[in-house]
PQR file of N, CA, C, O and H, with PARSE charges and radii, in Angstrom:
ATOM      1  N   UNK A   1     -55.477  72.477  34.335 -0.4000 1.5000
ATOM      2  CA  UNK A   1     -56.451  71.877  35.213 -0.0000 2.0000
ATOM      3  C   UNK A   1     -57.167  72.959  36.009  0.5500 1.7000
ATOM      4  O   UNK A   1     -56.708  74.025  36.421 -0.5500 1.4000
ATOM      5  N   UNK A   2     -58.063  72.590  36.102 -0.4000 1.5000
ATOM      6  CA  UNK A   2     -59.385  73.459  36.896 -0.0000 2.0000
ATOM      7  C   UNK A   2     -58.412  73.403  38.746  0.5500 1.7000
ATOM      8  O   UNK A   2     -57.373  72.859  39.120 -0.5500 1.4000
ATOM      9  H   UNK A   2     -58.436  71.725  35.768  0.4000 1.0000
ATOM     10  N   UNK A   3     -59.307  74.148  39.337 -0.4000 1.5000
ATOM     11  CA  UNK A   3     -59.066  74.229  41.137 -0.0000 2.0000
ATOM     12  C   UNK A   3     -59.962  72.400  41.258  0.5500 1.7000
ATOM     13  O   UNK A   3     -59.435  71.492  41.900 -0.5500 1.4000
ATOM     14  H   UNK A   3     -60.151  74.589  39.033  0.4000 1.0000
ATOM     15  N   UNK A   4     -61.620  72.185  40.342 -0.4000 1.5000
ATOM     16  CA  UNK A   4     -61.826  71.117  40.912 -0.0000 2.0000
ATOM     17  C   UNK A   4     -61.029  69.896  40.289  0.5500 1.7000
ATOM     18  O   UNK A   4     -60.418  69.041  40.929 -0.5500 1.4000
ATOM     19  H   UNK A   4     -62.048  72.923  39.820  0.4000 1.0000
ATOM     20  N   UNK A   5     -61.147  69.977  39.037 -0.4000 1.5000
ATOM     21  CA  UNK A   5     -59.903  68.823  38.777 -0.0000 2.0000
ATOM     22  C   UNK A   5     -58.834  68.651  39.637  0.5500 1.7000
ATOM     23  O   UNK A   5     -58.844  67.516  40.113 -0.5500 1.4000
ATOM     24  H   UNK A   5     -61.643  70.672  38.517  0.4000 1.0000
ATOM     25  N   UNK A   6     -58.218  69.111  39.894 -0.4000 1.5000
ATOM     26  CA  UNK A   6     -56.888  69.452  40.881 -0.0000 2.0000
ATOM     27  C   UNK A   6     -57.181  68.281  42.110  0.5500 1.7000
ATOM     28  O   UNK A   6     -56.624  67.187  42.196 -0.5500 1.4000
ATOM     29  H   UNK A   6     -58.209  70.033  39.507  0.4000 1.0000
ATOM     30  N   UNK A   7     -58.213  68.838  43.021 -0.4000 1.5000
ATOM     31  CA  UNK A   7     -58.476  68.630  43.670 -0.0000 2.0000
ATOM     32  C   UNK A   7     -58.558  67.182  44.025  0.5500 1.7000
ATOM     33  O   UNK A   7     -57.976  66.418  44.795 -0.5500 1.4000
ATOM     34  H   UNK A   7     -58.666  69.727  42.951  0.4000 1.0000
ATOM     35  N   UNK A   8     -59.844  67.102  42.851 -0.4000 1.5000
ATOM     36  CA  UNK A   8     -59.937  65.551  42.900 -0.0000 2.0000
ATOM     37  C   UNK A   8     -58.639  64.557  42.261  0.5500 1.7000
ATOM     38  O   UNK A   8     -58.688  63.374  42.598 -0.5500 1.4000
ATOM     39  H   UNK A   8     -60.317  67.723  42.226  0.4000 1.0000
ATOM     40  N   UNK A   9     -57.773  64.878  41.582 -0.4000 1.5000
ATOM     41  CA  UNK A   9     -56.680  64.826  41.358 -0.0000 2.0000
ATOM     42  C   UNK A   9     -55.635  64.165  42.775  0.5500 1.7000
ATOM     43  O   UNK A   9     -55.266  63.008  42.978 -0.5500 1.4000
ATOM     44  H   UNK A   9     -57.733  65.839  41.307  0.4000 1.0000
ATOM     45  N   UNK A  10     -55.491  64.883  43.229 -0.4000 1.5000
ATOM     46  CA  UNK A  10     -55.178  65.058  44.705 -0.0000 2.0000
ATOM     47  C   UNK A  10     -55.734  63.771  45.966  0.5500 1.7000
ATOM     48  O   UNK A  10     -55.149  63.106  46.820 -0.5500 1.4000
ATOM     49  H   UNK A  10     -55.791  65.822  43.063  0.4000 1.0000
ATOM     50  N   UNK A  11     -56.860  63.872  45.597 -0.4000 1.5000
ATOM     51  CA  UNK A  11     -57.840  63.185  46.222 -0.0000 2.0000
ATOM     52  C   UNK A  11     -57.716  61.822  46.167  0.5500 1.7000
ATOM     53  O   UNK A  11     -57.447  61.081  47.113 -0.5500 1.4000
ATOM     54  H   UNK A  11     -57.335  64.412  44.903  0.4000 1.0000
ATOM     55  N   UNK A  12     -58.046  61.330  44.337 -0.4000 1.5000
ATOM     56  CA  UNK A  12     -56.783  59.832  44.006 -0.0000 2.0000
ATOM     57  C   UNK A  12     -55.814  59.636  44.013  0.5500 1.7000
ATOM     58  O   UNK A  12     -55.591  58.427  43.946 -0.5500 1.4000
ATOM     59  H   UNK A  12     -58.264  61.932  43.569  0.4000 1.0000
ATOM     60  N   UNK A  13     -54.875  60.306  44.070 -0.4000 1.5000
ATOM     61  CA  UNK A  13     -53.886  60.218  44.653 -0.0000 2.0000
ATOM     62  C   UNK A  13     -53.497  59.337  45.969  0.5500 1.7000
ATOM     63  O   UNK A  13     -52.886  58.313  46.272 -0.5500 1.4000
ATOM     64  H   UNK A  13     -55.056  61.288  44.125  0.4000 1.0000
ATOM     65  N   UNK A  14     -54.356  60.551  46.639 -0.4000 1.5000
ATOM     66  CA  UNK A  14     -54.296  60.147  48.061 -0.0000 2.0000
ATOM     67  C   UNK A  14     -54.785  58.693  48.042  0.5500 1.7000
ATOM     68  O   UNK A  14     -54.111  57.833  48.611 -0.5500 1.4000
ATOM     69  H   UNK A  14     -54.853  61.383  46.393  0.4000 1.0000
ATOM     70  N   UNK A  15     -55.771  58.422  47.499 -0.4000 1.5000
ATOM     71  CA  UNK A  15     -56.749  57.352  47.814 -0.0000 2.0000
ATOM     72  C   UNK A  15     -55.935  56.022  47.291  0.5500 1.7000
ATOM     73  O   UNK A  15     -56.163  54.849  47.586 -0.5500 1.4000
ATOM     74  H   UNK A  15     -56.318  59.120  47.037  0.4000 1.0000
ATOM     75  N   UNK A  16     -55.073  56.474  46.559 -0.4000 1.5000
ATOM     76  CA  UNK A  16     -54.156  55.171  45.954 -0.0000 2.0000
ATOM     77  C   UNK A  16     -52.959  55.052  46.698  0.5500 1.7000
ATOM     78  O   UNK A  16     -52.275  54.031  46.769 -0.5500 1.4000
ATOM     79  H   UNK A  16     -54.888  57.427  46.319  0.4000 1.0000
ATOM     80  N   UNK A  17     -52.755  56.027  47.194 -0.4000 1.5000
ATOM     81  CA  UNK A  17     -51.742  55.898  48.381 -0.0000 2.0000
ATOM     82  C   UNK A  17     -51.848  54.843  49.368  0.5500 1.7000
ATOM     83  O   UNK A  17     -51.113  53.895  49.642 -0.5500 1.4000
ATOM     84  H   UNK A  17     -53.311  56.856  47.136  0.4000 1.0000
ATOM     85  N   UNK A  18     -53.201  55.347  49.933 -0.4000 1.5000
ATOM     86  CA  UNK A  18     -54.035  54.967  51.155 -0.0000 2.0000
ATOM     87  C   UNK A  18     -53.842  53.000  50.909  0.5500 1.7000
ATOM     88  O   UNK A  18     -53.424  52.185  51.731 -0.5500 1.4000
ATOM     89  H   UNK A  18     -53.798  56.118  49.710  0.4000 1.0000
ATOM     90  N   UNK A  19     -54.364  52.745  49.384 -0.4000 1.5000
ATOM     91  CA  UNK A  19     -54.573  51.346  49.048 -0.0000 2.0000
ATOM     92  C   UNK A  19     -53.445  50.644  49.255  0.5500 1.7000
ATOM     93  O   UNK A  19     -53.407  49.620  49.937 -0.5500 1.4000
ATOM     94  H   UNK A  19     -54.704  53.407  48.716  0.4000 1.0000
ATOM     95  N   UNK A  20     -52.287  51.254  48.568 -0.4000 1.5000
ATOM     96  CA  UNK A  20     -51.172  50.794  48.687 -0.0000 2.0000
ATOM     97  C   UNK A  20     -50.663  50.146  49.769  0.5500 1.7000
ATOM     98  O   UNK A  20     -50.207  49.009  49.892 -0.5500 1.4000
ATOM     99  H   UNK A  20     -52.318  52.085  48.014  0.4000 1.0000
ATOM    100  N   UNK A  21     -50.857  51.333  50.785 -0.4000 1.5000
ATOM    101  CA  UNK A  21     -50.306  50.895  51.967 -0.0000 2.0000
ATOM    102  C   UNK A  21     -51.124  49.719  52.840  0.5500 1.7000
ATOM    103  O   UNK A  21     -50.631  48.989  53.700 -0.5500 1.4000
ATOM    104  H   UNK A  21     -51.227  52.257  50.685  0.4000 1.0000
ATOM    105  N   UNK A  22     -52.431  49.742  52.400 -0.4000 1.5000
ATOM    106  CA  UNK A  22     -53.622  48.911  53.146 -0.0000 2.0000
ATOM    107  C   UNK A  22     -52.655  47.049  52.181  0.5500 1.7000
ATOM    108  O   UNK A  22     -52.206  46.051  52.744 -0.5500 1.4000
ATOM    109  H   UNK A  22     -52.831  50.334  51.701  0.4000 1.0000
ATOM    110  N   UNK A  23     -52.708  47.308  51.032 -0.4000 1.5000
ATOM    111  CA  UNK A  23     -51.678  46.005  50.588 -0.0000 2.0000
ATOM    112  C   UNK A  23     -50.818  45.883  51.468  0.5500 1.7000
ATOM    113  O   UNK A  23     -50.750  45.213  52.498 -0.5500 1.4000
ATOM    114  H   UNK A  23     -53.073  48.119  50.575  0.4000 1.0000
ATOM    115  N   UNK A  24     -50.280  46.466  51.059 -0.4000 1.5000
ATOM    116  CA  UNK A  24     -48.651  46.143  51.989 -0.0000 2.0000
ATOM    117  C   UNK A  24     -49.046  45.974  53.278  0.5500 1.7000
ATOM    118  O   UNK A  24     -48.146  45.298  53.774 -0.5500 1.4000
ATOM    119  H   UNK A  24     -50.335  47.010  50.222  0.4000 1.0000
ATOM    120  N   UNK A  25     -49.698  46.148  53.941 -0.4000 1.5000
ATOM    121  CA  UNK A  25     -49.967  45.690  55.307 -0.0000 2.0000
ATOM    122  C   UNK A  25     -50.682  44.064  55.086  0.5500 1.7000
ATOM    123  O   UNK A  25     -50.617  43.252  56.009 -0.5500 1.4000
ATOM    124  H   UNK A  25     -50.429  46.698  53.537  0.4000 1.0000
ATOM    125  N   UNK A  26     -51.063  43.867  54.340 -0.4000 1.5000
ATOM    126  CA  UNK A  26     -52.014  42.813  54.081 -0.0000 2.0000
ATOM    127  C   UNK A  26     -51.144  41.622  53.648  0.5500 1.7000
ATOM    128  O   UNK A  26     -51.203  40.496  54.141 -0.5500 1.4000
ATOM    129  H   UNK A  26     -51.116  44.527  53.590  0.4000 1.0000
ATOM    130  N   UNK A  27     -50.393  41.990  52.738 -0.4000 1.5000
ATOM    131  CA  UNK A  27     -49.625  41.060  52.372 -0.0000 2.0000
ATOM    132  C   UNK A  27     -48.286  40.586  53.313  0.5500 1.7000
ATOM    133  O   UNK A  27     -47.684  39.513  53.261 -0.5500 1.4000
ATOM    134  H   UNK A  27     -50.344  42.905  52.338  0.4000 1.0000
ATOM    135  N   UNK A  28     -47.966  42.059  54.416 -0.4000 1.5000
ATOM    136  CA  UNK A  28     -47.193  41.259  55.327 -0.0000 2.0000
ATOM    137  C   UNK A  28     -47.882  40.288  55.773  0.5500 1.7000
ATOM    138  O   UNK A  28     -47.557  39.123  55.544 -0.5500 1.4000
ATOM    139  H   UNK A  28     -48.455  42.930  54.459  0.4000 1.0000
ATOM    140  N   UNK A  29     -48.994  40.630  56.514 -0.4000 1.5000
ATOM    141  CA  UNK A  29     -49.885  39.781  57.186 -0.0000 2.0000
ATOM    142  C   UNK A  29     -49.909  38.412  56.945  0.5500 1.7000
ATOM    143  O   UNK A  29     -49.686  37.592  57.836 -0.5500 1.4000
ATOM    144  H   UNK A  29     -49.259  41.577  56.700  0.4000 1.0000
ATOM    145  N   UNK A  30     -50.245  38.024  55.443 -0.4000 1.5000
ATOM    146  CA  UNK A  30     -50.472  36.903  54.887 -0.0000 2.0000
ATOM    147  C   UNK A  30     -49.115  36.266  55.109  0.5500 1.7000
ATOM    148  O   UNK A  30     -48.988  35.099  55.481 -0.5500 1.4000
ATOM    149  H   UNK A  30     -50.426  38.690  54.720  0.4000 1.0000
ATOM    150  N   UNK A  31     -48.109  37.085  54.864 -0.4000 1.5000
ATOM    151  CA  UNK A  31     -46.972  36.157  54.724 -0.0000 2.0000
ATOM    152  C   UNK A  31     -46.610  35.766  55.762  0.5500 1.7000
ATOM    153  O   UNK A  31     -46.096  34.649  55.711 -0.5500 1.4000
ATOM    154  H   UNK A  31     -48.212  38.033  54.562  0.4000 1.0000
ATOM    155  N   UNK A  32     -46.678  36.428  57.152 -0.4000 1.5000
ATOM    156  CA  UNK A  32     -46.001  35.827  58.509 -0.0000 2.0000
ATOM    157  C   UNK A  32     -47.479  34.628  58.501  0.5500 1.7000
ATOM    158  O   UNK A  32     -47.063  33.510  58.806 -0.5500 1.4000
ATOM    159  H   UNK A  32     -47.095  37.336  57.194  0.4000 1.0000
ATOM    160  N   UNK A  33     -48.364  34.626  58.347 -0.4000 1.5000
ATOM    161  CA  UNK A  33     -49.567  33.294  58.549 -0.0000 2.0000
ATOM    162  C   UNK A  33     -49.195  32.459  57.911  0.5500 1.7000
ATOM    163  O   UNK A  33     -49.229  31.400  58.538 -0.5500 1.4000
ATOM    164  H   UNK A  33     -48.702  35.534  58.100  0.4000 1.0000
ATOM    165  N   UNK A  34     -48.597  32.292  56.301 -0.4000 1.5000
ATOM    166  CA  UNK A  34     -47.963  31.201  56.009 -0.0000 2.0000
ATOM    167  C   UNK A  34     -46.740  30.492  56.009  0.5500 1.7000
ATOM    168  O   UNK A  34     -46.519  29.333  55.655 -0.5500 1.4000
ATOM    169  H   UNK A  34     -48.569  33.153  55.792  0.4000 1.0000
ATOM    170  N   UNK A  35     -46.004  31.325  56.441 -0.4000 1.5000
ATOM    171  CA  UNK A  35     -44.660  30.990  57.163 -0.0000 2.0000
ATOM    172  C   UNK A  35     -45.244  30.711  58.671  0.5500 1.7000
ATOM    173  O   UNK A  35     -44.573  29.845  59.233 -0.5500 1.4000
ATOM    174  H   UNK A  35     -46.183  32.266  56.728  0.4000 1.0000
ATOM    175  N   UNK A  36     -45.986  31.063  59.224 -0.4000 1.5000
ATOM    176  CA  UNK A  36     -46.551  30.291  60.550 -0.0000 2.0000
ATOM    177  C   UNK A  36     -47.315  28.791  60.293  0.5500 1.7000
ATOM    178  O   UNK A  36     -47.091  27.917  61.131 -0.5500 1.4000
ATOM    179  H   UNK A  36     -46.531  31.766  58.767  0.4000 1.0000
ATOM    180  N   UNK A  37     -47.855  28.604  59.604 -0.4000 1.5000
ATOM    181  CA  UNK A  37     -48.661  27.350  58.858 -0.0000 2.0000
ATOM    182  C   UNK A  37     -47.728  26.635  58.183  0.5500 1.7000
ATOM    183  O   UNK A  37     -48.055  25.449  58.221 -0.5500 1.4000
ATOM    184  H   UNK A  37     -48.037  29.314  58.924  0.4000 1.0000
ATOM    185  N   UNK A  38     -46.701  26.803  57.573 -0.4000 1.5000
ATOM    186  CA  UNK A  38     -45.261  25.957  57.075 -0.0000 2.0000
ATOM    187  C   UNK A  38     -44.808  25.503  58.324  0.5500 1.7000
ATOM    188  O   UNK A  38     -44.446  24.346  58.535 -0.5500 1.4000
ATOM    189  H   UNK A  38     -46.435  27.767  57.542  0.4000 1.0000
ATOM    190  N   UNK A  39     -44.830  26.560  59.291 -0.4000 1.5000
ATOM    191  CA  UNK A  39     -43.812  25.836  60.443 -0.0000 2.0000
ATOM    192  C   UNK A  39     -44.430  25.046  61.342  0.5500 1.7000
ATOM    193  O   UNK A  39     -43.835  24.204  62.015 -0.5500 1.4000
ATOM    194  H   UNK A  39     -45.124  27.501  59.119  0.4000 1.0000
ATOM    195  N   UNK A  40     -45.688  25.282  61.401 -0.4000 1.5000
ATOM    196  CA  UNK A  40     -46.628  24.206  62.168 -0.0000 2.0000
ATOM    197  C   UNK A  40     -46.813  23.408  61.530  0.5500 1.7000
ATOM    198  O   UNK A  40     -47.331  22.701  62.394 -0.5500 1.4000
ATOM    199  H   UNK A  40     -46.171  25.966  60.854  0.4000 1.0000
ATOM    200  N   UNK A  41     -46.871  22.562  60.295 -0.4000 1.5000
ATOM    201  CA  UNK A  41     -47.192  21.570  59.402 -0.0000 2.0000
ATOM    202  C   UNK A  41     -45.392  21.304  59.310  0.5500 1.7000
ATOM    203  O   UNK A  41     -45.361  20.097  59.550 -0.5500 1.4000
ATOM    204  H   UNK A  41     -46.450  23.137  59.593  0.4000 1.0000
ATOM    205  N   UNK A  42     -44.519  21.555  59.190 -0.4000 1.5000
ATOM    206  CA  UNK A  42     -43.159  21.228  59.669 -0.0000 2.0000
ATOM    207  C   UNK A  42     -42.747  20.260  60.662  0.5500 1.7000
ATOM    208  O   UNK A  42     -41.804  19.473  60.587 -0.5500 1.4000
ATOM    209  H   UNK A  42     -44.544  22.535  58.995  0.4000 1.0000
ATOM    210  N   UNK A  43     -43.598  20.425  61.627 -0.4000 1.5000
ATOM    211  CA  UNK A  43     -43.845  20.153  62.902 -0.0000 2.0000
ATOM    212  C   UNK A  43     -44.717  18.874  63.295  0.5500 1.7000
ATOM    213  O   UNK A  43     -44.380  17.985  64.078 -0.5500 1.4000
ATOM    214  H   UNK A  43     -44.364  21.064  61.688  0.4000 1.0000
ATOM    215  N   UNK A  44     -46.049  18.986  62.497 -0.4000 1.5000
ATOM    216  CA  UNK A  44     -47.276  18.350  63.162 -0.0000 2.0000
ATOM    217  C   UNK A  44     -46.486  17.094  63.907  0.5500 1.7000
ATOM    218  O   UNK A  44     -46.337  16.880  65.110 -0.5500 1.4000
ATOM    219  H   UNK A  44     -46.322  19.707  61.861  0.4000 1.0000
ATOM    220  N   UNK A  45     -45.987  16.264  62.628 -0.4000 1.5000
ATOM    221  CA  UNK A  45     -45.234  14.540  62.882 -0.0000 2.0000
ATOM    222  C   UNK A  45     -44.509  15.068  64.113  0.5500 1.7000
ATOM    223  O   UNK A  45     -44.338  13.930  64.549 -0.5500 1.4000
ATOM    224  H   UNK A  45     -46.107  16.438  61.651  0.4000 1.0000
ATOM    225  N   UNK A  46     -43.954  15.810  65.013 -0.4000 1.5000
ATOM    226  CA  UNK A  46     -43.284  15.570  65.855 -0.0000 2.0000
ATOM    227  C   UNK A  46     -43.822  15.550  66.959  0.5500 1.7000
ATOM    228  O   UNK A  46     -42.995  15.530  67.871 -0.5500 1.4000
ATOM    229  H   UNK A  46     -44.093  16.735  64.658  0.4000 1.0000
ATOM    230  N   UNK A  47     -45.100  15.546  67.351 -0.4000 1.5000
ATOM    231  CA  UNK A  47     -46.341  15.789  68.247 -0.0000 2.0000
ATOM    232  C   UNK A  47     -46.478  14.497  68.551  0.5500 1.7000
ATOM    233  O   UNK A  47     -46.099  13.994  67.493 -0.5500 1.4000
ATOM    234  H   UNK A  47     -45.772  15.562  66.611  0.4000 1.0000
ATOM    235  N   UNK A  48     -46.784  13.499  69.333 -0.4000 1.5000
ATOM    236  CA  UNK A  48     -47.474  12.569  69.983 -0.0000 2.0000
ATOM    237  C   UNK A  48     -48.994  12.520  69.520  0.5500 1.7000
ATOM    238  O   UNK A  48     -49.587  13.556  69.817 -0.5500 1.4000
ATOM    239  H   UNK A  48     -47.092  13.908  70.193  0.4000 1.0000
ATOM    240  N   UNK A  49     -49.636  11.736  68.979 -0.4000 1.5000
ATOM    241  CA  UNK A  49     -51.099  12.192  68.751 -0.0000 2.0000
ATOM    242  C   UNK A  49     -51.880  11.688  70.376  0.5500 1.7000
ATOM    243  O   UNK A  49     -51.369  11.059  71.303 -0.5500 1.4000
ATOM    244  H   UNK A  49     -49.154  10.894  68.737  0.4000 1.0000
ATOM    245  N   UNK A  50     -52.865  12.088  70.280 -0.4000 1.5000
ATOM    246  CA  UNK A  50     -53.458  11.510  71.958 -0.0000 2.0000
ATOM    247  C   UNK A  50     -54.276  10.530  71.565  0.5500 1.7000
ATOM    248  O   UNK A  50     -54.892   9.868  72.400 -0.5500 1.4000
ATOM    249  H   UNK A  50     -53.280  12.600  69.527  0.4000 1.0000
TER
END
């Protein structure tokens, strides 16, 4: 490999790293919102309506 191959090499790398972790943050995310939305729809019937 060249110094620029390398580089850019390096570069996706990084950049797939970067994604990865942007998922994994995302998908925690999603999951505590629908385990929050299960537990409120768990729930609704026990509410009084007004």
């Amino acid at each position: 490999m060249t110094a620029s191959s390398d580089g850019v090499f390096q570069s996706s790398r990084a950049a797939s790293a970067f994604v990865a972790e942007v998922r994994a943050r995302v998908d925690q995310r999603l999951d505590a919102i629908l385990r929050d939305a299960e537990a409120r729809a768990a729930h609704a019937g026990d509410e009084p309506r007004a």
